[in-house]
RODO-2510 file (C-alpha; in nm, 4 decimals, decimal comma):
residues 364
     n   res          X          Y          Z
     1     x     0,0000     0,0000     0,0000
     2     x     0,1548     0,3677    -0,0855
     3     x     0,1615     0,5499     0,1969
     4     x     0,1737     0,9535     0,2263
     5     x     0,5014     1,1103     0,0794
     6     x     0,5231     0,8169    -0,1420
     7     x     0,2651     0,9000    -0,3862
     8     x     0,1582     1,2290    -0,6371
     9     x    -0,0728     1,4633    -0,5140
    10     x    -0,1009     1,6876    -0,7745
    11     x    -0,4023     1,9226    -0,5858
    12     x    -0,1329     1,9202    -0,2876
    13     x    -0,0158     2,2628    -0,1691
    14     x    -0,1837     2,4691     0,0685
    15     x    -0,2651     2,8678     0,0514
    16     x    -0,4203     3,0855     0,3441
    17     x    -0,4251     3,4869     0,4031
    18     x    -0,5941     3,7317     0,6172
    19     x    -0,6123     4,0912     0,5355
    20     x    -0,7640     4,4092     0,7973
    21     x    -0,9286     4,6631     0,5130
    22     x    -0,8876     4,9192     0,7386
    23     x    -0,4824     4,8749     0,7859
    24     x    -0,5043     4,7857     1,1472
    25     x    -0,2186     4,5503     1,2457
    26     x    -0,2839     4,1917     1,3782
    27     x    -0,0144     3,9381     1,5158
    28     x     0,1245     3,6873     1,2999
    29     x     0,0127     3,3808     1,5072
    30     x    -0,3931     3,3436     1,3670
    31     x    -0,2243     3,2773     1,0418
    32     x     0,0216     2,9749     1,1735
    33     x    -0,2888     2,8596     1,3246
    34     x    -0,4646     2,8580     1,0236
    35     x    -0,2531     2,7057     0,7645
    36     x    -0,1285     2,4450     1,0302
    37     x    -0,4787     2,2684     0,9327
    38     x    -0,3964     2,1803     0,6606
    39     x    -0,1200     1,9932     0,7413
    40     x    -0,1431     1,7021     0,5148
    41     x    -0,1686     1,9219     0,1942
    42     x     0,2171     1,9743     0,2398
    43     x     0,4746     1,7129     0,2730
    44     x     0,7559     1,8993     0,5268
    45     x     0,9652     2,0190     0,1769
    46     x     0,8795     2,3479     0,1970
    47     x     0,6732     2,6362     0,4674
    48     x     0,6525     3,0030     0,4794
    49     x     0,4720     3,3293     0,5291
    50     x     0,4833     3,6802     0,3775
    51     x     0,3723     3,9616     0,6283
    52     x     0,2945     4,3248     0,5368
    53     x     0,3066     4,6537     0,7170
    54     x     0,5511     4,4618     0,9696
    55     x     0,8710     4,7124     0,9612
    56     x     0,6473     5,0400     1,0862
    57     x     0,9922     5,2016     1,1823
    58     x     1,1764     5,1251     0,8775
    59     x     0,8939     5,1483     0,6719
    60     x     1,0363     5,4116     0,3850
    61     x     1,3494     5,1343     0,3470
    62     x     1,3647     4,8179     0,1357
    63     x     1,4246     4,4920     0,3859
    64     x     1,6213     4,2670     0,2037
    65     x     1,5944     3,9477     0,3455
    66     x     1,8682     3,6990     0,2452
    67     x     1,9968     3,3707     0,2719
    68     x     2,3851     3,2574     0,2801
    69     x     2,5576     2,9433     0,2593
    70     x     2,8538     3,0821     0,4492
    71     x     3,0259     3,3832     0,6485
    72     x     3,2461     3,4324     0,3161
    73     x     2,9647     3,4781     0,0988
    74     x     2,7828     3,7346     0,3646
    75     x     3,0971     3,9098     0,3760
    76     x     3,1117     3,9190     0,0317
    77     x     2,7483     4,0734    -0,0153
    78     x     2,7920     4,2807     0,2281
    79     x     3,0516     4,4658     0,0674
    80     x     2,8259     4,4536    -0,2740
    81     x     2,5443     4,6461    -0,0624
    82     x     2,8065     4,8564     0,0983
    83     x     2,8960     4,9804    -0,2941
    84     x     2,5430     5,0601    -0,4189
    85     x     2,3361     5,1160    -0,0991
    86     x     2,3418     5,3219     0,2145
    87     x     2,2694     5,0356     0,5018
    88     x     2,0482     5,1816     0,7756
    89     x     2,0393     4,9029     0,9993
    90     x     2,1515     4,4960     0,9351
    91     x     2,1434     4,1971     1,2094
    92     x     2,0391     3,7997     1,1771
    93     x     1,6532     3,7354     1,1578
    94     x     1,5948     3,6123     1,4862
    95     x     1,4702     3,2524     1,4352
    96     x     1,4618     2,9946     1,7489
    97     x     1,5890     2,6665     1,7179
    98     x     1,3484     2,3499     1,6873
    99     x     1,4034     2,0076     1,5959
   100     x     1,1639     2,0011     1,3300
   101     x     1,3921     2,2836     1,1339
   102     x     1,7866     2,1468     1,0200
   103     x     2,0155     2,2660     0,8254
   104     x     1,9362     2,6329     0,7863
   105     x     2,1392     2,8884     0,5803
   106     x     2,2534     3,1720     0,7683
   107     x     1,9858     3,4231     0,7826
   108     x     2,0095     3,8129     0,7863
   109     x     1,8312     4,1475     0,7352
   110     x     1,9316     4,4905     0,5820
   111     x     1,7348     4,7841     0,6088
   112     x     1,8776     4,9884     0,2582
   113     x     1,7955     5,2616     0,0321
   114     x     1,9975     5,3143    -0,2947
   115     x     2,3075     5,5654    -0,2631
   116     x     2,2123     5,8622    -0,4601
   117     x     2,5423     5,8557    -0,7167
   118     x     2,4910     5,4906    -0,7528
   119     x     2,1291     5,5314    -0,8687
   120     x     2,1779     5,8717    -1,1004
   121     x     2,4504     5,6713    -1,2919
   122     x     2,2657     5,3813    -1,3582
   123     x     2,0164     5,6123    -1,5224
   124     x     1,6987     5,3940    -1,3419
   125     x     1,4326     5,4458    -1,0486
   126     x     1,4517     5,3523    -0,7161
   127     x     1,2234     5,0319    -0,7650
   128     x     1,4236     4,9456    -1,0720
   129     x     1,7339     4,9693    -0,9395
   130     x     1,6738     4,7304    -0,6283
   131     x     1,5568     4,4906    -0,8846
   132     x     1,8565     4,5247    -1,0924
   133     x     2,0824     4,5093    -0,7719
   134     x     1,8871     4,1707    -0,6655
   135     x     1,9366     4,0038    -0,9802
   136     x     2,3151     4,0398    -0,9404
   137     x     2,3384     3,9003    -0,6129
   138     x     2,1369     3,6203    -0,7193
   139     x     2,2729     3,5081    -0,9918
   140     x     2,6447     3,6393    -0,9526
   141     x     2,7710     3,5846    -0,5679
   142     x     2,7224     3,1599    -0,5412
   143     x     2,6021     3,1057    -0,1985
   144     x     2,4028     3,4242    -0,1685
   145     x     1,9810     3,4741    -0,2508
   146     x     1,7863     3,7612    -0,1483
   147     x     1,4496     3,6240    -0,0600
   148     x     1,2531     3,9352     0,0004
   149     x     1,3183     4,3109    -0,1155
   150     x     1,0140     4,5055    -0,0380
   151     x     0,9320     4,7938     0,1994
   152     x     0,7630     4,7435     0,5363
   153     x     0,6739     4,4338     0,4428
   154     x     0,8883     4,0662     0,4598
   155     x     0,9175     3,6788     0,3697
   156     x     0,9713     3,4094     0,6112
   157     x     1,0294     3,0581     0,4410
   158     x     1,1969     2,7076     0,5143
   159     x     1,2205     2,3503     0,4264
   160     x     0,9739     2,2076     0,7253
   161     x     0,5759     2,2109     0,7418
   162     x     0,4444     2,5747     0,7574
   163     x     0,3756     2,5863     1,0788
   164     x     0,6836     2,4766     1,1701
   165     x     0,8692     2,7504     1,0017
   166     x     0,5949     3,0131     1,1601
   167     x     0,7924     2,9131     1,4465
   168     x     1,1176     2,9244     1,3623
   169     x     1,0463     3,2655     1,2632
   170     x     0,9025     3,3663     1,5815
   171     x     0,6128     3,4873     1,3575
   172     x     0,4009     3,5616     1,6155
   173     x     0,6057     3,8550     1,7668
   174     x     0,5111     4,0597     1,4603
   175     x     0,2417     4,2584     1,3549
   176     x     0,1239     4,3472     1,0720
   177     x    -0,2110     4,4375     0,8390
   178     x    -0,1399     4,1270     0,6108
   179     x    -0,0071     3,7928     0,5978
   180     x    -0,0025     3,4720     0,3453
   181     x     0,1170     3,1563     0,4217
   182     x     0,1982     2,8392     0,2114
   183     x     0,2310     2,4763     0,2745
   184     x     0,4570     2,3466     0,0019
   185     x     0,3814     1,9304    -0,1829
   186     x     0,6407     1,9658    -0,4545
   187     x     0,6045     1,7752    -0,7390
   188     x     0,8488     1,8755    -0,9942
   189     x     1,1351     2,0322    -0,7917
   190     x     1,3376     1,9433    -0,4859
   191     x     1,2558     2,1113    -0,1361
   192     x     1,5336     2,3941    -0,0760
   193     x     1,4968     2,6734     0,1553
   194     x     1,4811     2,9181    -0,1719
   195     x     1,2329     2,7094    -0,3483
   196     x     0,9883     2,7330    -0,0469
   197     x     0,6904     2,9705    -0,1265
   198     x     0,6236     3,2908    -0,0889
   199     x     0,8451     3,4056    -0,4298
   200     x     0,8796     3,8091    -0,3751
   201     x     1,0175     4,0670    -0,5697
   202     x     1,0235     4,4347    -0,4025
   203     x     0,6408     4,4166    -0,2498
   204     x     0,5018     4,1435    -0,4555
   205     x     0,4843     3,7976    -0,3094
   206     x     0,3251     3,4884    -0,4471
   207     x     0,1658     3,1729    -0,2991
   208     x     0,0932     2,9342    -0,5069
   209     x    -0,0974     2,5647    -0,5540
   210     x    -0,1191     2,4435    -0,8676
   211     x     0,0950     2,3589    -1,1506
   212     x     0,1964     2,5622    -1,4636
   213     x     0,2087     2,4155    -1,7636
   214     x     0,2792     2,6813    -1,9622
   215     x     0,5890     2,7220    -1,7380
   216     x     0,8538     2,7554    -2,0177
   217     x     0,7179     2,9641    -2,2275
   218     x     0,6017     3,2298    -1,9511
   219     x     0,9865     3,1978    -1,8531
   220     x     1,1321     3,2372    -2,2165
   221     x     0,8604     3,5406    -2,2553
   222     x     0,9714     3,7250    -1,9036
   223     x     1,3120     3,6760    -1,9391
   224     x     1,3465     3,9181    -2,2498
   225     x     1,2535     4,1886    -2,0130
   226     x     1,5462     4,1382    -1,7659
   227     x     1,4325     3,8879    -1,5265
   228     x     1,6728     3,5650    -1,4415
   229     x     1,4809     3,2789    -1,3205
   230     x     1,6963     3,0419    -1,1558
   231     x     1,4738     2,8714    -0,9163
   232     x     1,3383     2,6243    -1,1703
   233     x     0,9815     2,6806    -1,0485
   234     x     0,6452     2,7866    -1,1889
   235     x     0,6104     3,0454    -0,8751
   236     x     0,8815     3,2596    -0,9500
   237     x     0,7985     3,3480    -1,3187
   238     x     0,4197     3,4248    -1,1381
   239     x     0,6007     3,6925    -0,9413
   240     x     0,8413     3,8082    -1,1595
   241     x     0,4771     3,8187    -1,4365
   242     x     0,3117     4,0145    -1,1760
   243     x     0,6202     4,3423    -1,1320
   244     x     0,6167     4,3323    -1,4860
   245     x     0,2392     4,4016    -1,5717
   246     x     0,1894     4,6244    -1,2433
   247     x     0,5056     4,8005    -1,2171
   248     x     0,6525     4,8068    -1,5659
   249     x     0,3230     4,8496    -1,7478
   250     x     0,1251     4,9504    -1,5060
   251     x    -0,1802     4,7585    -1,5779
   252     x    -0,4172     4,7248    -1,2659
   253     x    -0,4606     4,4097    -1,0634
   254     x    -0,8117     4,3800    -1,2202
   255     x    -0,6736     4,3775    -1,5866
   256     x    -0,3658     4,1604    -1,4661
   257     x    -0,5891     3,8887    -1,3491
   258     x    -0,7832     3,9428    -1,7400
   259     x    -0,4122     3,8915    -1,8726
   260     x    -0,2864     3,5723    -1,6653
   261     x    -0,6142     3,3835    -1,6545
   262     x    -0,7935     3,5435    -1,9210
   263     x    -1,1124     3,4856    -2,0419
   264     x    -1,1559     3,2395    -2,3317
   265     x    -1,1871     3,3479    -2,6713
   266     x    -1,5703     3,2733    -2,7225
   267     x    -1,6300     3,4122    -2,3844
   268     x    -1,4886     3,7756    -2,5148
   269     x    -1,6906     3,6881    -2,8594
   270     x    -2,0410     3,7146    -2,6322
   271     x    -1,9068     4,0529    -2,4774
   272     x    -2,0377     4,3782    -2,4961
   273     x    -1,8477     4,5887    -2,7405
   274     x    -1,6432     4,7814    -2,4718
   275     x    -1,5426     4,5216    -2,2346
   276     x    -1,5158     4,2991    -2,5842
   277     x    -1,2250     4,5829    -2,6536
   278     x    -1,0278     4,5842    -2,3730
   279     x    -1,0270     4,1998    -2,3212
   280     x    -0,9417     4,1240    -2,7280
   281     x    -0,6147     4,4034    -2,6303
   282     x    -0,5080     4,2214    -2,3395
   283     x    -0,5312     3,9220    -2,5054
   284     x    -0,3354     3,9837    -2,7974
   285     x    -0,1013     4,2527    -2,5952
   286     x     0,0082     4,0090    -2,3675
   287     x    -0,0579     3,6801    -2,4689
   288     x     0,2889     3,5629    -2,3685
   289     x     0,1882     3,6325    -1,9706
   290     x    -0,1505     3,3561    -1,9882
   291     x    -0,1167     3,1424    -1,7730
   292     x    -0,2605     2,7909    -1,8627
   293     x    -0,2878     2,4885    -1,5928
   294     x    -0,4433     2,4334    -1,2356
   295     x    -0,3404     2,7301    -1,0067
   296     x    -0,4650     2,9126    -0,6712
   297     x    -0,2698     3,1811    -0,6127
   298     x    -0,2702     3,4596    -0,3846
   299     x    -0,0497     3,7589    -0,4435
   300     x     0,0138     4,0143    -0,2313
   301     x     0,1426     4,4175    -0,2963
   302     x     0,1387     4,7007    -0,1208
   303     x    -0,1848     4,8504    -0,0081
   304     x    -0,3865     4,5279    -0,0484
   305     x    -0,3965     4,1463    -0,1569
   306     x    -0,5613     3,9891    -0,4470
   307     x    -0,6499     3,6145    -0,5338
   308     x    -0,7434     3,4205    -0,8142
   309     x    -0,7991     3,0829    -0,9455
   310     x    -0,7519     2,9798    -1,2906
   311     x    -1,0367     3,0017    -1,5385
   312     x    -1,1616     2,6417    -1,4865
   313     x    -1,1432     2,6412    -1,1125
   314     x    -0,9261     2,3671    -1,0835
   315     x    -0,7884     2,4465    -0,7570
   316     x    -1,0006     2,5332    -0,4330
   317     x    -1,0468     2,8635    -0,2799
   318     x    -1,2817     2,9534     0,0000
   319     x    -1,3162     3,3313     0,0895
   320     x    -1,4719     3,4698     0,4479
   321     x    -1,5351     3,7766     0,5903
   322     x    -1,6031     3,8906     0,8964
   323     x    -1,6133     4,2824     0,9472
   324     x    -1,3086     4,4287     0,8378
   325     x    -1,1383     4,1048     0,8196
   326     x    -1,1122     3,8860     0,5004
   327     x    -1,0273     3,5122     0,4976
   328     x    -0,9008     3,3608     0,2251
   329     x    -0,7891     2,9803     0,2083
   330     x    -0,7241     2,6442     0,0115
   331     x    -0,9950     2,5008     0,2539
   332     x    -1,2923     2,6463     0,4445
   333     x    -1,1542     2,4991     0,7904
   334     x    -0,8540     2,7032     0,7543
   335     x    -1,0654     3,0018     0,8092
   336     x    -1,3105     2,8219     1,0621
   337     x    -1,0469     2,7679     1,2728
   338     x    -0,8611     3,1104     1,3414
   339     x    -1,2777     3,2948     1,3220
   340     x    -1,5758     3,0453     1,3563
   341     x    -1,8786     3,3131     1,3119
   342     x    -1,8277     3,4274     0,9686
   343     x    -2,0314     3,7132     0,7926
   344     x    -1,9974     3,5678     0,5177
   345     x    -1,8369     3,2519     0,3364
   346     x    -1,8139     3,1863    -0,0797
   347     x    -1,6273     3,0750    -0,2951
   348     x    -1,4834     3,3139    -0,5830
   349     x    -1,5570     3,2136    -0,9797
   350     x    -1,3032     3,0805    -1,1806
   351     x    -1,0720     3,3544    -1,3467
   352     x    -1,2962     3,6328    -1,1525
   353     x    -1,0157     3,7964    -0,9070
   354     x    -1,1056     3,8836    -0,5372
   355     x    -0,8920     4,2039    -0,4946
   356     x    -0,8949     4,3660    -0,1325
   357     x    -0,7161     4,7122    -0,1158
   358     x    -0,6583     4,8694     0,2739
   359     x    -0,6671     5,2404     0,1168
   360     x    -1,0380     5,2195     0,0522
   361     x    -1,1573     4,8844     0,2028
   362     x    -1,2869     4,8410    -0,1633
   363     x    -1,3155     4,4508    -0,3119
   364     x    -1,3932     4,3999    -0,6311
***
């Protein structure tokens, strides 16, 4: 008989958020508690959280966030910071040891902004030139990967079960307006503590269950426009899809979800002649950023979070509400769990995004 771990589970992977519209910061231990039941929708390879609004007092800095395989690599990123930013504060994350988490990289924090004759010569914004300045490390200093570059805002990941790594973290002593968690089942790629979920680029994070098969050509397509993808995995080409559309071309998260799960043709055919417009551009605009095959995703930015499914629902995705709370999950207990007397519990259409933005409290 094939026991757990020893066969595919391709709807395996677990998602779960919780966002205050108003702003108001909450602790980071409701969401441990709430992606911990779903345990058995992740397989110990892979656990982690993305929390927003947590860095109140460092809020107008990028936190990079970044792994290293050795003092001689940190030393050697260091002075790679030291050259293109001014470093307001650094120190290790403070994790606390458990049994259930081995073998971790060492783990530090910098609290930067971009020195101002760095970032006139390179002839780029701010936001751009962080990017540019996380690509090298990534993919030029072996040993080194910055995990999270946004402001007031953070990733926490590891190989271990989510809640495990919620732990480790020490999740609950932050606060914050917004978190999203993941519980990884890889199927395609090994566990490694940079392959764990959430992917993030400055603000934007990713969770992710599902499976991309139109993997390789969303990579060939986003990697003409700068990005490196080195983590083999359908996740980070969703994040790096995501800065381009919002950031780049500055599409809103409404038309981004009409771009990456967009509607199919002879659904825009039966359109009214407006909404047939803009849905035939987006289509043919940026028809190399669809996204085909079973996903949940929810993707977080600053001011608010948005989820979606993929057009045919292939994935589950429960949303709740309950005042100026909203719940959003892989599985309705998720939500049950961290607030049992909902307002209201449904479950979103396929391809129709669920976007919640703090500034106005506004879903649409």
């Amino acid at each position: 008989m094939l026991r757990e771990g020893q066969v595919r589970i391709p709807s395996g992977c677990a998602i779960s958020g919780v966002i205050n519209q108003t702003g108001k910061r909450m602790s980071g231990e409701k969401i441990i508690e709430s992606i911990a039941v779903m345990h058995d929708r992740s397989n110990g390879l892979g656990g982690g959280f993305a929390a927003y609004g947590i860095y109140p007092e460092y809020k107008d800095f990028y936190a990079l966030h970044i792994f290293y395989d050795s003092t001689a690599v940190r030393k050697e990123c260091e002075e790679f910071l030291e050259r293109h930013f001014d470093i307001i504060n650094l120190s290790k994350i403070p994790t606390r040891k458990i049994k259930e988490i081995t073998d971790e990289p060492l783990i530090w924090r910098y609290f930067v902004t971009p020195l101002p004759t760095k970032l006139a010569d390179s002839q780029l914004d701010e936001r751009a030139f962080v990017v540019k300045s996380v690509f090298r490390v990534n993919t030029r200093i072996n040993g080194a990967y910055i995990f999270s570059s946004g402001k007031n805002m953070g990733v926490f990941k590891a190989v271990g079960f989510p809640e495990d790594a919620g732990r480790f973290y020490r999740l609950e002593e932050y606060e914050g307006w917004c978190f999203t968690a993941h519980g990884r089942y890889p199927t395609n790629t090994p566990g490694w503590w940079g392959g764990a979920h959430p992917f993030a680029l400055l603000d934007y994070s990713v969770v992710h269950n599902g499976e991309i098969s139109s993997y390789d050509a969303n990579r060939r397509a986003i990697e003409m426009y700068g990005y490196k993808c080195t983590l083999q995995t359908d996740t980070e080409v969703i994040t790096y899809i995501m800065d381009y559309l919002h950031r780049k071309k500055a599409l809103t998260f409404t038309e981004i979800a009409s771009v990456i799960a967009a509607p199919f043709w002879q659904t825009i055919e039966r359109m009214g002649a407006e909404e047939r417009e803009i849905h035939e551009y987006l289509r043919v605009m940026f028809s190399a950023q669809l996204i085909t095959g079973p996903f949940s995703i929810l993707v977080g930015f600053e001011g608010g979070l948005m989820a979606l499914n993929d057009r045919l629902k292939l994935r589950s995705m429960v949303v709740g509400e309950k005042g100026d709370l909203v719940y959003i999950a892989s599985e309705e207990a998720a939500i049950r769990v961290i607030e049992p007397c909902l307002d209201t519990v449904w479950s979103p259409e396929g391809g129709k995004p669920v976007i919640i933005n703090i500034a106005g409290g506004e879903m649409v």
